[in-house]
C-alpha positions in Angstrom: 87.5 36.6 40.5 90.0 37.4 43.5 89.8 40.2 45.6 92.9 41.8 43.9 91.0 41.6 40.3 87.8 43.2 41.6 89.7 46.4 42.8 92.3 46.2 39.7 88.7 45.9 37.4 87.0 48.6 39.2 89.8 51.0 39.9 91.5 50.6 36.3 87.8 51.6 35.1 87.2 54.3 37.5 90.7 55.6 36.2 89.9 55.4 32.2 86.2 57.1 33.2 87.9 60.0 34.9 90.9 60.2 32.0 88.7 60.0 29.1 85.7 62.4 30.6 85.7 64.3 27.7 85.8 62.3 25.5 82.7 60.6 27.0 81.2 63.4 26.9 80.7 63.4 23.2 80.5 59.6 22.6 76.5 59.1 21.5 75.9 56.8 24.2 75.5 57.2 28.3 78.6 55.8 30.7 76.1 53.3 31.7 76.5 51.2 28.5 80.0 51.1 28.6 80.3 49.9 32.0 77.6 47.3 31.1 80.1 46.7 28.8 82.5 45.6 30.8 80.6 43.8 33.2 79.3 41.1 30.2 82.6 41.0 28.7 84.2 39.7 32.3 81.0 38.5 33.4 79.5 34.5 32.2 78.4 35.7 28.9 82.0 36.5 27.4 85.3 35.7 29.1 83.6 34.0 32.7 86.4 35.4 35.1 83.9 37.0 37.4 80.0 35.9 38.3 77.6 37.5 40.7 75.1 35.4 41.3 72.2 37.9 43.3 70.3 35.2 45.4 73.0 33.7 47.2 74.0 37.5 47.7 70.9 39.2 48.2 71.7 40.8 51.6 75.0 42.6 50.0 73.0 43.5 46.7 69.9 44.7 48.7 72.3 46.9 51.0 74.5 48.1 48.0 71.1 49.5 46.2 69.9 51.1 49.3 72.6 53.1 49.6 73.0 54.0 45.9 69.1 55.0 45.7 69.2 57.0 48.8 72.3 59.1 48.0 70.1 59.7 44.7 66.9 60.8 46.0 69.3 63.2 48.3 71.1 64.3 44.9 67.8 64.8 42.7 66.0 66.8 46.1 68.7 69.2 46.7 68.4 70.4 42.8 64.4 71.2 43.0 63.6 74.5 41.6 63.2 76.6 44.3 60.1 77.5 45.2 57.7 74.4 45.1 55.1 75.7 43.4 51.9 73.3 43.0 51.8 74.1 39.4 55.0 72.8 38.3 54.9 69.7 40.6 51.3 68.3 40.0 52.8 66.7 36.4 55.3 64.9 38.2 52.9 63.6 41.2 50.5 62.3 38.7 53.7 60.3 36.9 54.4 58.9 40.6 51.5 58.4 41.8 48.4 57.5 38.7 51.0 56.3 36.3 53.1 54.8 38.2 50.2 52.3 39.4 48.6 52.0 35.7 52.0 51.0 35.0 51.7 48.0 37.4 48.5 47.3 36.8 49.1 46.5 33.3 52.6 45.0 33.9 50.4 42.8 36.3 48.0 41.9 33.6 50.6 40.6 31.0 52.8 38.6 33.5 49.8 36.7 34.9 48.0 35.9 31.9 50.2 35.7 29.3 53.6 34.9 31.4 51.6 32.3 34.1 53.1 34.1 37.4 50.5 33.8 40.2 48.8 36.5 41.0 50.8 37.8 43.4 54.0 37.0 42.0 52.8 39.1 38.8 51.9 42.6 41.1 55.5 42.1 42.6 57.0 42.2 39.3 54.9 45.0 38.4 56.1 47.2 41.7 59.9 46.2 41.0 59.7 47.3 37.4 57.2 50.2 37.3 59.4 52.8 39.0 61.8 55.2 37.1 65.3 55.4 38.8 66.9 58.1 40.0 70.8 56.5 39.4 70.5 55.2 36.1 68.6 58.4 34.4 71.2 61.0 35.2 71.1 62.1 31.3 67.6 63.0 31.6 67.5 64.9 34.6 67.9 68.1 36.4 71.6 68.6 36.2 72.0 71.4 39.0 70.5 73.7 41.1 69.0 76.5 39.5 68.3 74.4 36.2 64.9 75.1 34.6 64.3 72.5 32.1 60.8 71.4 32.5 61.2 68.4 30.8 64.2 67.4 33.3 62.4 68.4 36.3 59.2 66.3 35.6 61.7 63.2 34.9 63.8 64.3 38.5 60.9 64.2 40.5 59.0 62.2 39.2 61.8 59.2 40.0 62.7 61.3 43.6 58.8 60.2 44.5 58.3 57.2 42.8 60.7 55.1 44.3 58.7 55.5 47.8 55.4 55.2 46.3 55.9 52.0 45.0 56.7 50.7 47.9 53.1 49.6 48.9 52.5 48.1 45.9 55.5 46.1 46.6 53.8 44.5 49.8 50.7 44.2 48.1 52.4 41.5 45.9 54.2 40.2 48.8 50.9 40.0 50.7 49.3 38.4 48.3 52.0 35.8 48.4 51.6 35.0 52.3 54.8 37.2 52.8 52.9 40.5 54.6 49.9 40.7 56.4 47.5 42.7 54.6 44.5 42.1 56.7 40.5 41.5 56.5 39.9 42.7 52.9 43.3 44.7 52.6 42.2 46.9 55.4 45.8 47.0 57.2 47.7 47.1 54.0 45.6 50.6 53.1 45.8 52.0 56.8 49.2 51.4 57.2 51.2 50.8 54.1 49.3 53.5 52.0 48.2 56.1 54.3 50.7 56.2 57.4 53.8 55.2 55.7 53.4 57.4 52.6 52.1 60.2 55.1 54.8 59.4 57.6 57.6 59.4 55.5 56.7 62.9 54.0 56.2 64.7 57.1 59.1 63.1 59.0 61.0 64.1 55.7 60.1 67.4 55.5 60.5 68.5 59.2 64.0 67.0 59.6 65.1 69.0 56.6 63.7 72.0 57.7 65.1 71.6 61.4 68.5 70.9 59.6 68.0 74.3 57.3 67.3 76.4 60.4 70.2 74.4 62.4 72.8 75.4 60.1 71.6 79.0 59.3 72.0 79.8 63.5 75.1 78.2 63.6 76.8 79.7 61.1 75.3 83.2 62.0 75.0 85.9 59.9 78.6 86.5 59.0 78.8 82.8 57.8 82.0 82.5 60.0 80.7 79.4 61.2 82.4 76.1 59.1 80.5 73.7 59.3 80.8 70.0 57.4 78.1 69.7 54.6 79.3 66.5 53.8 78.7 65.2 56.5 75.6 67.0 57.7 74.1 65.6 54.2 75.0 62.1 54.9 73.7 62.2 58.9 70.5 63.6 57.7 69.9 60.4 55.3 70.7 58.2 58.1 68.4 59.9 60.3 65.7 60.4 58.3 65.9 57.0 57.3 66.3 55.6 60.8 63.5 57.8 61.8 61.4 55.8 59.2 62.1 51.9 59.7 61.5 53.1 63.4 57.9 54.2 62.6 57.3 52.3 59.7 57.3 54.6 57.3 58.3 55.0 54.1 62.2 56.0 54.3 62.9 56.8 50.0 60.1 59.0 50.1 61.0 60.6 53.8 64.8 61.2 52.2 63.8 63.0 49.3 61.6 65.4 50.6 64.1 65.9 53.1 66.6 67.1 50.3 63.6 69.2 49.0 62.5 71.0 52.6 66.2 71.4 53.5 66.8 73.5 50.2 63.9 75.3 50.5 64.1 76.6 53.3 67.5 77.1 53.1 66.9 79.8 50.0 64.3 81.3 52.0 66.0 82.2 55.0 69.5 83.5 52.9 66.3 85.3 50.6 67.3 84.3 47.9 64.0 85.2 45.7 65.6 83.0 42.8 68.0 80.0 42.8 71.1 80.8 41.0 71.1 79.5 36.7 74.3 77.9 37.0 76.5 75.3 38.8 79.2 77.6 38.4 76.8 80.7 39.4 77.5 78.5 42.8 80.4 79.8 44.0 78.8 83.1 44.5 76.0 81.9 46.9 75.9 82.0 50.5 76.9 79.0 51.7 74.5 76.5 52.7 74.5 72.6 53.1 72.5 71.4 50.4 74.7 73.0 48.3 78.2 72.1 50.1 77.2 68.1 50.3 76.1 68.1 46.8 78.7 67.5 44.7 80.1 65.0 47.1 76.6 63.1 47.1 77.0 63.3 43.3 80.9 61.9 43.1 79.5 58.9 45.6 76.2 58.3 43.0 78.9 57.8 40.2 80.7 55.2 42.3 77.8 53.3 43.1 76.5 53.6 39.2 79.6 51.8 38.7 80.1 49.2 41.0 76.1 48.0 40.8 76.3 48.4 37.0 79.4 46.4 37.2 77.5 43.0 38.8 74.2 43.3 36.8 76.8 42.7 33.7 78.5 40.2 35.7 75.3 38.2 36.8 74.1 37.9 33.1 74.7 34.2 30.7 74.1 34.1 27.3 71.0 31.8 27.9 69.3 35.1 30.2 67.9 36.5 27.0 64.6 34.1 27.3 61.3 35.7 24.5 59.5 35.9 28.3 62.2 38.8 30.0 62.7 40.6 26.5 59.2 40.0 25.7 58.4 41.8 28.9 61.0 44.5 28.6 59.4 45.5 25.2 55.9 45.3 26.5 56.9 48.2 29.2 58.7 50.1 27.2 56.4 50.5 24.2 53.2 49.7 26.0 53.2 50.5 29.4 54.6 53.1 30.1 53.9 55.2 27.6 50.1 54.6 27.8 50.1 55.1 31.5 52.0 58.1 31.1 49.2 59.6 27.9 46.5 58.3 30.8 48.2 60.1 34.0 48.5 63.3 31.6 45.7 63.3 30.2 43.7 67.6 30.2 47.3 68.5 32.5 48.4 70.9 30.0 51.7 69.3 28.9 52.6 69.3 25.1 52.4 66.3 23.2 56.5 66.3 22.9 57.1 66.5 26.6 54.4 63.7 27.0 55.8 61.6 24.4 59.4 62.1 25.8 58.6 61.5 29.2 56.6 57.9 28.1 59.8 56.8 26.5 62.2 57.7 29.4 61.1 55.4 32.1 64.4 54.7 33.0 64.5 51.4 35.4 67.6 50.5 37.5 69.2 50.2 40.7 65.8 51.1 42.6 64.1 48.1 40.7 66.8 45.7 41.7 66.5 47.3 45.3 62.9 46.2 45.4 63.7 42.9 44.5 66.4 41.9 46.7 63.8 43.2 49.3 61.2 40.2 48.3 64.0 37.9 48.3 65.1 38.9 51.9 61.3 38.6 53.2 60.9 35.0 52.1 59.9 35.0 48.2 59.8 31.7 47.5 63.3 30.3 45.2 61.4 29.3 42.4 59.6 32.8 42.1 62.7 34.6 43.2 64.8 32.9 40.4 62.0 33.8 38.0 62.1 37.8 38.6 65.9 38.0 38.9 65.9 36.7 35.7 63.0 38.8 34.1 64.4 41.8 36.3 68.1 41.7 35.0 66.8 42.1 31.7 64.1 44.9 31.8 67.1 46.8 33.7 69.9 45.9 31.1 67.6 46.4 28.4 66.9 49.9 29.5 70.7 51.0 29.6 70.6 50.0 26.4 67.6 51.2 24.7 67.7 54.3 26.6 71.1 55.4 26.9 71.2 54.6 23.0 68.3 57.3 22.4 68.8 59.6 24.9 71.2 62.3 23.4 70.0 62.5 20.2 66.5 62.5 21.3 67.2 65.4 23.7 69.2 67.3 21.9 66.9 66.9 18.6 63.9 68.1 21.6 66.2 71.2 22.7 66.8 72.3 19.2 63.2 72.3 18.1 62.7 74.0 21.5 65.5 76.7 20.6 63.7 77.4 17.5 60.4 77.7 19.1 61.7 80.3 21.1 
């Protein structure tokens, strides 16, 4: 496909998407499907006028999903509810953190004995599929500031966090591999990739959105006659907070989305603001501040990118992808893993059986997953292996618009109805 195609493909869908809103809005199904859509039907498996083939162009695809997941973890931190109280976020920590390694662990188990990866190649897999994504599950999350849904917030953050903490799991399979040094009996790799880089990331995260929260408040002063360029200000504080990270060799996802959080935070508190406002429209009304100003622009950009990456998985698939071993594996995590890691990270937290049970099913994967793999490929994986979890990877990710963006309206709505009559 020529140059002139790709932008008539892409901009000719961006302008039906943006025509047709509401009628999309009422369709059954999530966006994502129909621009999977259209990716298979230009893409090998249908008409073959377009083929992205993500080894040869790792470095673009790896750059392409960093962007999209950090402008995400900026989008889902700027809508916590405000305050963090330990209460509400201790569900969604244990979904990051215990379930989120159960879910590798037995990810792990079924790739190496019952798929024959090595070792190593199998914890990989596990890392690059275990986290939920923050782009893709859009439907299931918090859909603005000031929304209280528990159920969205535990899916929100739980994605906002996960993406960083799978990170050392990542370089545990890439250790294990030859492709990191882990050292004398995984001594380094639990120093430095566990403990500094998660700890790193949080803290550098958390001061440099705080810094930016009091920044803007003194500038502005206390007329708010001071204009200043959210956009902007939103966009340098992922790029330095990020920056900040590879510098120190931390972890940058996690660093980026507390950032969002701290800068919102503390940006209600000094306007004391006791409560965040209910609405998006309820907006308009609030003093101005920048996690609120670069929002919706963050937002417009996540759509974009949703589009464009969805766009090349479509285009990357053949008819011949669909192998027992990938869909074998993408029913395996959706019906086994992650809900049993889910029931066993929950387990005496309090939660109802229905948010439980929701929360198992939506383990939205995506753009983070693919992230993580083009990051193996550029640190040496091996062709062979590299072919190997493209393939299984493509699937578990297309599978998931499917399956998910299928079930997700009527399960919610059918979950909000049942709530409404609860209450």
């Amino acid at each position: 496909m020529s140059s002139a195609q790709w932008f008539l493909l892409v901009g000719g869908l961006l302008l039906c998407m943006g025509l047709s809103r509401p009628t999309l809005g009422h369709l059954p199904v999530t966006s994502a499907i129909i621009y999977l859509f259209v990716g298979l039907v230009v893409g090998p498996t249908v008409l073959n006028v377009f083929h992205f083939n993500p080894l040869k162009q790792s470095a673009l695809l790896e750059v392409l999903t960093e962007a999209a997941v950090l402008i995400s973890l900026y989008a889902a931190g700027v809508k916590m509810p405000v305050p963090v109280r330990r209460q509400r976020w201790r569900t969604p920590i244990l979904l990051a953190v215990l379930s989120m390694t159960v879910t590798v662990g037995l990810v792990t188990a079924f790739a190496h004995y019952l798929l024959g990866l090595p070792l190593g190649a199998a914890v990989l897999l596990g890392a690059i599929v275990a986290p939920t994504d923050p782009v893709l599950a859009t439907d299931v999350q918090i859909r603005h500031p000031g929304d209280r849904d528990q159920l969205r917030f535990t899916l929100t953050c739980e994605a906002g966090m996960n993406d960083g903490t799978a990170f050392p799991l990542v370089m545990l399979g890439l250790g294990l591999l030859g492709l990191h040094e882990l050292g004398d009996l995984g001594l380094r790799w639990v120093l430095v990739d566990v403990l500094w880089a998660t700890t790193a990331g949080i803290l550098v995260g958390v001061l440099c959105g705080v810094t930016l929260a009091h920044l803007g408040k003194r500038l502005r002063g206390e007329g708010n006659e001071h204009q200043l360029m959210d956009d902007f200000l939103g966009l340098g504080l992922i790029g330095v907070v990020y920056g900040l990270c590879l510098l120190l060799s931390a972890w940058g996802f996690l660093a980026v989305f507390f950032a969002a959080v701290a800068l919102r935070q503390t940006e209600q508190r000094l306007a004391s603001v006791a409560e965040p406002v209910e609405s998006a429209d309820a907006l308009r009304g609030a003093p101005p501040s920048v996690s609120a100003g670069s929002l919706v622009f963050k937002e417009h950009l996540e759509r974009l990118s949703e589009v464009l990456l969805i766009l090349l998985i479509g285009g990357s698939l053949f008819l011949d992808s669909w192998s027992w071993r990938a869909v074998g594996l993408a029913a395996f995590l959706f019906a086994v893993a992650r809900p049993l890691s889910v029931l066993m990270g929950l387990l005496g937290s309090g939660n109802s059986w229905r948010i439980s049970g929701l929360a198992g099913w939506f383990g939205v994967r995506g753009i983070g997953s693919l992230y993580y793999l083009m990051y193996a490929i550029e640190h040496g994986l091996p062709e062979e292996i590299a072919l190997e979890l493209i393939h299984m990877t493509l699937i578990v990710v297309t599978l998931s618009i499917l399956v998910h963006g299928i079930s997700v309206k009527p399960l919610m709505d059918r979950f909000w109805s049942r709530r409404g009559r609860s209450h």
